[in-house]
C-alpha positions in Angstrom: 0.0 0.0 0.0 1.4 3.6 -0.9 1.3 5.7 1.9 2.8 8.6 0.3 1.1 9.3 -3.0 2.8 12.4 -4.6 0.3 15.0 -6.1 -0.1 18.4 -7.0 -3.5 18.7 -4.9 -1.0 17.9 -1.6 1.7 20.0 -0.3 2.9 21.5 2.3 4.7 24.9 1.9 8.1 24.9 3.7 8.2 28.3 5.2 4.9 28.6 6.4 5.6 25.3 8.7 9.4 26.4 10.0 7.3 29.6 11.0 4.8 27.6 12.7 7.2 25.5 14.4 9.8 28.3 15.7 6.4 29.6 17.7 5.8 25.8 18.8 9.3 25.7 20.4 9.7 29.6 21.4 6.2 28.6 23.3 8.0 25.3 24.9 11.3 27.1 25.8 8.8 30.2 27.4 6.8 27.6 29.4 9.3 25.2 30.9 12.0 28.0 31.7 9.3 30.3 33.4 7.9 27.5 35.6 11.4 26.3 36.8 13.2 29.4 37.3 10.2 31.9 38.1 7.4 29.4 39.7 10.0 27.2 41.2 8.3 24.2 40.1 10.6 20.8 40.5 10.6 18.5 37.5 13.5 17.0 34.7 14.6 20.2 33.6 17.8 19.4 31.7 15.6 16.5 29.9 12.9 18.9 28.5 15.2 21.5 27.6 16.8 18.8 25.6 13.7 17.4 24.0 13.4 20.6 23.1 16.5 21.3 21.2 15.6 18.2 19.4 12.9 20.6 17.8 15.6 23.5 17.2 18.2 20.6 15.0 15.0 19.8 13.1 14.1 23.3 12.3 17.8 24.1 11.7 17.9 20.8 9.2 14.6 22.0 7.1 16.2 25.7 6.8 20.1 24.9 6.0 20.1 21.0 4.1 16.2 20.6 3.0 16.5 22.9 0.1 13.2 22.5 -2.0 10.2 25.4 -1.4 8.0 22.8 -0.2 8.1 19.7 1.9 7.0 16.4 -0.2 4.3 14.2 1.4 6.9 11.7 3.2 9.2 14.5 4.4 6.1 16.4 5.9 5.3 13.1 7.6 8.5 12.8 9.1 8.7 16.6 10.4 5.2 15.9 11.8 6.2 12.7 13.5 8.7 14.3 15.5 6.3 17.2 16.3 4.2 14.9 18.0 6.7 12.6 19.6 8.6 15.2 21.0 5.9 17.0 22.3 4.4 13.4 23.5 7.7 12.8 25.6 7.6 16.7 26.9 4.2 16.0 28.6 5.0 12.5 29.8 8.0 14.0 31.9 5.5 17.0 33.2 2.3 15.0 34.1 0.7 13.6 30.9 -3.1 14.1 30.4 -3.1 16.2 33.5 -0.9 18.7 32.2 -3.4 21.2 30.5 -0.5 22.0 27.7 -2.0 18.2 26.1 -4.5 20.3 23.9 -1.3 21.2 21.4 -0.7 17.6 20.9 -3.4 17.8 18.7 -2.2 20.2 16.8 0.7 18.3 14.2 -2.4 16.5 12.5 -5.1 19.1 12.4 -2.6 21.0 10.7 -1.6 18.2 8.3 -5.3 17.4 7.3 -6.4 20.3 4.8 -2.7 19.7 3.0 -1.1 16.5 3.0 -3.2 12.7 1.8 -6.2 10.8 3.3 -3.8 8.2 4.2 -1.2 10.1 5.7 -3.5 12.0 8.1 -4.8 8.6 9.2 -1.3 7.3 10.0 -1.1 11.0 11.9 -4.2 10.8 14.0 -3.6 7.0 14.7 -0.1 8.0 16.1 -1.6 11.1 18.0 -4.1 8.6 19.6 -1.5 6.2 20.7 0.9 8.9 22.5 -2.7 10.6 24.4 -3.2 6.5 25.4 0.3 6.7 26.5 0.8 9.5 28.4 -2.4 8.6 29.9 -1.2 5.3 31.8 2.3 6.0 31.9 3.6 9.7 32.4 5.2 11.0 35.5 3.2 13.3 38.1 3.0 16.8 37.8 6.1 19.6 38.7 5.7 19.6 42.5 4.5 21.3 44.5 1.1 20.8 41.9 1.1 16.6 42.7 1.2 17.5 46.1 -2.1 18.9 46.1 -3.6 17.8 42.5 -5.9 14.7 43.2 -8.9 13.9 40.9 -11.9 11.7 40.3 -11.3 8.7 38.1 -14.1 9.9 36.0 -12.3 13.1 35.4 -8.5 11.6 34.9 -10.5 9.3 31.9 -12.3 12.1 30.3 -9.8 14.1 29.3 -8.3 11.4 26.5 -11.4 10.5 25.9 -12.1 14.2 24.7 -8.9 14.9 23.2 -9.5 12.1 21.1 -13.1 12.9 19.6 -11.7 16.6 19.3 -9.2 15.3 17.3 -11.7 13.0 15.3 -13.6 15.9 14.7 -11.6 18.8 14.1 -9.5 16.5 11.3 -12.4 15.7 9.7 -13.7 19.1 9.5 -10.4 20.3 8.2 -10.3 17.2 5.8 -13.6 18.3 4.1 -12.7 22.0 3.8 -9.0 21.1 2.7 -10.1 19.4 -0.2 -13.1 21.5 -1.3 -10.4 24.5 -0.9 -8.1 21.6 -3.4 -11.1 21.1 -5.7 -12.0 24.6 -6.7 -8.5 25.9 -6.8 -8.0 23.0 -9.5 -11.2 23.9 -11.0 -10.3 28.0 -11.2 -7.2 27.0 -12.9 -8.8 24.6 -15.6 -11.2 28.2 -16.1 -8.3 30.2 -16.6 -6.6 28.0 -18.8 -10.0 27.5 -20.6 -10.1 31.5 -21.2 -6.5 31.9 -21.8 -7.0 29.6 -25.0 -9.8 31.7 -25.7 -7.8 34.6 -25.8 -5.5 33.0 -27.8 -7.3 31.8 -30.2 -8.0 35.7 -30.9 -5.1 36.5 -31.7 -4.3 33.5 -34.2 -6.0 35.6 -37.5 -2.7 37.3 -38.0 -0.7 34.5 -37.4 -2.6 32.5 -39.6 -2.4 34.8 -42.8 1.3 34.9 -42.6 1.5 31.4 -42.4 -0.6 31.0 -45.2 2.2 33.0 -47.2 5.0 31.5 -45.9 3.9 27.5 -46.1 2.5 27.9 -50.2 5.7 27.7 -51.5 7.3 24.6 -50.0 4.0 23.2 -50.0 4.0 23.5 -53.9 7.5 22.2 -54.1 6.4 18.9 -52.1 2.9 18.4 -54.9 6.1 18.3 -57.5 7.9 15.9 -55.6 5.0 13.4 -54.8 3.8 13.4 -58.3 7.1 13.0 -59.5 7.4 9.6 -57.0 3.8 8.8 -57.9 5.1 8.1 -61.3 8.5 6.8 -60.1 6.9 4.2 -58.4 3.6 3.3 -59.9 4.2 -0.4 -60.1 5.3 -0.4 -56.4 2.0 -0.6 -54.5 3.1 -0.5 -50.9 5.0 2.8 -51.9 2.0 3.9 -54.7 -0.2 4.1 -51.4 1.9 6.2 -48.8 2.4 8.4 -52.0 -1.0 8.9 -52.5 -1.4 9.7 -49.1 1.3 12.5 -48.8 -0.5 13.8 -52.0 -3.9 14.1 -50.4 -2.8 15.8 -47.1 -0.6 17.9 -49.3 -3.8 19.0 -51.3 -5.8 19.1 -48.1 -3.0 21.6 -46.6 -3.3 23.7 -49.5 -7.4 23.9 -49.2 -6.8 25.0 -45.5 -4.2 27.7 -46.7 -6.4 29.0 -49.4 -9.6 29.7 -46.9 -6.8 31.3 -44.5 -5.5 33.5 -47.8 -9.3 34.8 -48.7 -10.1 35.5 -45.1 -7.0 35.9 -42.2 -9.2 37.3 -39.5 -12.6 36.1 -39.9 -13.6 35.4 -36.3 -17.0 35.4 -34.6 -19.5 38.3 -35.1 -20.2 38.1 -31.5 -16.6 38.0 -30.3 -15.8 41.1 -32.7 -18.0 43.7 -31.6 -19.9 44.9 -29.2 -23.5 43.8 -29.7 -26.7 44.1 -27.3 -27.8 41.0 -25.4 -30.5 40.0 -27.7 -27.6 39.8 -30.6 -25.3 37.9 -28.0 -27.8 35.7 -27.5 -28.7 34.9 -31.2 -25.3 34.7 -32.1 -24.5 31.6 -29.7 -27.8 30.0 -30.7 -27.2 29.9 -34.2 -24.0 28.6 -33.4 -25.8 25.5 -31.5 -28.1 25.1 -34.0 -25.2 24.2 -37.1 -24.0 21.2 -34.6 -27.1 20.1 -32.7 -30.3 18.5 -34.3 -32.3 19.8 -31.2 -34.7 22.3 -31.6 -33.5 25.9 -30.1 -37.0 28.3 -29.2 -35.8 31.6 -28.7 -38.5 34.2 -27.0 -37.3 37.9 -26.8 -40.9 39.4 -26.9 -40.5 40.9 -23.5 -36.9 42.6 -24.5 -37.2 46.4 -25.0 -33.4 47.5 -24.0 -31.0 47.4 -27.6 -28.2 49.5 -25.5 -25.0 47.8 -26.6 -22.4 45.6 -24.3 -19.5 46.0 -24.1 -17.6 42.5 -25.6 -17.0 40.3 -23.2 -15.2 36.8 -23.7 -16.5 35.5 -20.0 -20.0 36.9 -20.7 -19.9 34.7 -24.2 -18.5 32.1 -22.2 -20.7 31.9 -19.7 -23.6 32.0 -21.5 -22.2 29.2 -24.0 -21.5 27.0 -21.0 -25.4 27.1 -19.8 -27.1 27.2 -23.0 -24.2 23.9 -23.8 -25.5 21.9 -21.0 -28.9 22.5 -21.7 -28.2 20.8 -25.4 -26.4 18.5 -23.7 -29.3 17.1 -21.2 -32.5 18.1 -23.6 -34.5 15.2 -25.2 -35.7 17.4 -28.1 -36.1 20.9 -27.4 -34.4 23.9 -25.6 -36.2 27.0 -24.2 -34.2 30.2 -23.9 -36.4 33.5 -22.6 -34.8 36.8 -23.0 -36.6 39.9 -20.7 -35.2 43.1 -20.1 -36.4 46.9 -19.4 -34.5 49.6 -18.2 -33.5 48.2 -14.7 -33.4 44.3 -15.2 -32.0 41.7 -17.7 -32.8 38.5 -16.9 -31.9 35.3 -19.6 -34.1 32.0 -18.5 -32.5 28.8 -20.0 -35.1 25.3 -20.2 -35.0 22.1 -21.3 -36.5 19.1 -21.5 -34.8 16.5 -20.2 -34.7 15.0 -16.7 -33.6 17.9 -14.9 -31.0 18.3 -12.3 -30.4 14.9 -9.6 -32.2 15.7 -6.1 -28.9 15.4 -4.1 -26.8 17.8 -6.0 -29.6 20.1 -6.9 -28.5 22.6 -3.5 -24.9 21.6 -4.7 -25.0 23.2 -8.1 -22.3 25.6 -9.1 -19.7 23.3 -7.5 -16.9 21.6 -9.2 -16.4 17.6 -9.5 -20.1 17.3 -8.2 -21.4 13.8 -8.8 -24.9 12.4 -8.1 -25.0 9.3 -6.1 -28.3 8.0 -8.5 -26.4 4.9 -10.3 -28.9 6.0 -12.6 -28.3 9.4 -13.3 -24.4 9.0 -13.2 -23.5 7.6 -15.9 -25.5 10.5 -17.5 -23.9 13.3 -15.6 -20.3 15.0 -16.1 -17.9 16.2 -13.3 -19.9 20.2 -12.9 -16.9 21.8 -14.3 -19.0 23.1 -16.8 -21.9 24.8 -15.0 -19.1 25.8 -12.6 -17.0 27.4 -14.8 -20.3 29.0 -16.3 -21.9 30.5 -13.5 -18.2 31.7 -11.8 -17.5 33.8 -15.4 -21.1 35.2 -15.0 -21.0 36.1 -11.3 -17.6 37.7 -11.9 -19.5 39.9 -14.0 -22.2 41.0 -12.1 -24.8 38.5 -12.8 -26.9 36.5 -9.8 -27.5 32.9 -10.8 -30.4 30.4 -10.0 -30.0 26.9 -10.7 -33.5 24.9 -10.5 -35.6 22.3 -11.6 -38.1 23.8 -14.1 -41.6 24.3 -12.9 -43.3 24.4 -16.0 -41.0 21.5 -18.3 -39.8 18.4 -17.4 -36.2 19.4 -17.1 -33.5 21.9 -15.5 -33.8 25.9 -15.2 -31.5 28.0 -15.3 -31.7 31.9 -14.3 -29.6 34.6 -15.5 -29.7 38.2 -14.1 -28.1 41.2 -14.5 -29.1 45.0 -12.9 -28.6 47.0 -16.2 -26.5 49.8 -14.6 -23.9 46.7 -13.7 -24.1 45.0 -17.7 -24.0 47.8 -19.0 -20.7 48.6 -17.4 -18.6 46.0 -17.6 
């Protein structure tokens, strides 16, 4: 079994811990120095002060030999064994559970569980467990004169591992589930931005294209010569005949590419272009459904009375795409889109006919990798980068979304909406 999976979801940033841990030990040195020297309290001294300098090499080894920015899963494991153990061994010579300082033993794993593995914050809590277990049957008393006078209930003495271990439990697990929702949608932001970045990109490729349009015709004319030349060369060799033929056809098929470039470098899309009012935005992604997509697309803009222009937006586009997409995606036969807007409101409403959206995901929607648990409906579903991605672009500029299941169709319902003084100044 692999303990210490490596992935870019898990690390553990180098700095951030030697800072943590040089307040850990600064706290240690504080505590056991003050309540020997300035509360004359009798216990093994020399021992902890050593146990603590254990925690000073460690730090010392992470900031002069350890050179990479960030600790790999096994290394972080390592660091955070010895947290625990040496704070384990500092409360077993100064009283064990008793010693109300136990609550930081806790603290190693927590602060392993929104960064490192599953697995390794399971070998991390089950460690943590086994040292409150120890301490609490074997430990020695507490700095005199304290165990002079410091006498307890069984009940009590129990407790206390009792509760550090479901506080433990607990707070892992709750730093577990926000650790990796925090994992997911970074992962997910960065797939958007990548997603808009080639976007962008793809703007920009008009120019590109004409030029190498220009610069390709030539030695593309000179390799037609060649292969016809070899087409004749070997035209009792039919092995060779065929690759020939080949080379011929993708030269011809290069050439057909190059001339559309040629006529028209920087055709792009009329809604991309220009700034068009929402009605044209709207129209413009439609028809561009309708060319791949045998569904039937019912457009109703009889309530839209506001032709003030937008201002071109690639996320706005986006967005919108994404929704009207998944509608396609999920429809049986037929998607509704409903455009209303006055001078204060714009709202887009975006129907289909399908199935609608799973029950258990339905208060879920809008977050990435979302999967229903219907065996069903799984199979049917994607991961909810899209609607994510959608509904992020849009919110970023301005818009409120509500995901639903429709009350008039069969299927899902989606509702855009925008306060016009906020569209119209993006």
């Amino acid at each position: 079994m692999k303990f210490f999976e490596t992935s870019r979801n898990h690390f553990f940033k180098k700095s951030t811990y030697i800072s943590l841990r040089w307040i850990g030990i600064l706290g240690q040195l504080i505590s056991v120095n003050f309540v020997y020297f300035f509360l004359n309290f009798k216990f093994d001294f020399i021992i902890s002060n050593l146990i603590i300098c254990l925690g000073i090499l460690s730090n010392l080894f992470l900031i002069f030999i350890y050179k990479k920015t960030q600790l790999s899963e096994r290394s972080a494991f390592i660091f955070l064994v010895i947290d625990i153990l040496q704070l384990g061994v500092l409360l077993y010579l100064t009283g064990g559970v008793t010693n109300p300082f136990v609550i930081f033993l806790l603290i190693p794993s927590i602060f392993s569980s929104s960064n490192l593995s599953y697995k390794t914050n399971f070998l991390l809590v089950f460690l943590t467990i086994i040292t409150i277990f120890i301490i609490t049957f074997y430990s020695l008393d507490l700095p005199s004169p304290i165990s002079d006078h410091f006498h307890v209930s069984p009940y009590y003495f129990y407790a206390i591992p009792i509760a550090l271990v479901i506080a433990l439990i607990f707070l892992n697990y709750l730093a577990m589930s926000f650790g990796t929702q925090s994992r997911l949608r970074r992962e997910a932001l960065a797939k958007m931005e990548e997603v808009m970045a080639t976007e962008h990109e793809l703007l920009s490729l008009g120019g590109q294209a004409a030029a190498a349009a220009h610069s390709l015709g030539t030695p593309l004319s000179t390799i037609k010569i060649i292969t016809h030349d070899l087409k004749k060369q070997f035209k009792n060799q039919e092995d060779v005949k065929k690759d020939i033929e080949l080379l011929s056809s993708q030269v011809e098929r290069c050439n057909e590419i190059l001339k559309r470039l040629t006529l028209n470098p920087v055709e792009e899309d009329d809604f991309i272009d220009k700034d068009l009012s929402m009605k044209e935005y709207l129209s413009e992604i439609i028809n561009s459904f309708r060319e791949i997509s045998q569904k039937k697309f019912i457009f109703n803009h009889d309530q839209f009375s506001n032709l003030k222009k937008i201002t071109k937006s690639i996320e706005i586009v986006y967005g919108l795409r994404n929704f009207i997409g998944n509608a396609n995606k999920f429809s049986k036969e037929a998607i509704y889109i409903t455009l209303k807007s006055d001078s204060e409101v714009t709202e887009i409403t975006i129907e289909d006919d399908g199935n609608g959206y799973p029950k258990d995901v339905l208060s879920k929607i809008g977050e990435p990798y979302l999967r229903t648990n219907d065996p069903i409906e799984k199979s049917k579903t994607g991961l909810g980068l899209g609607l994510f991605i959608g509904k992020t672009l849009l919110e970023k500029n301005f818009a409120s979304i509500n995901c639903r299941n429709s009350k008039t169709r069969s299927g899902a319902e989606v509702i855009i909406k925008w306060n016009n003084k906020d569209l119209f100044n993006i």
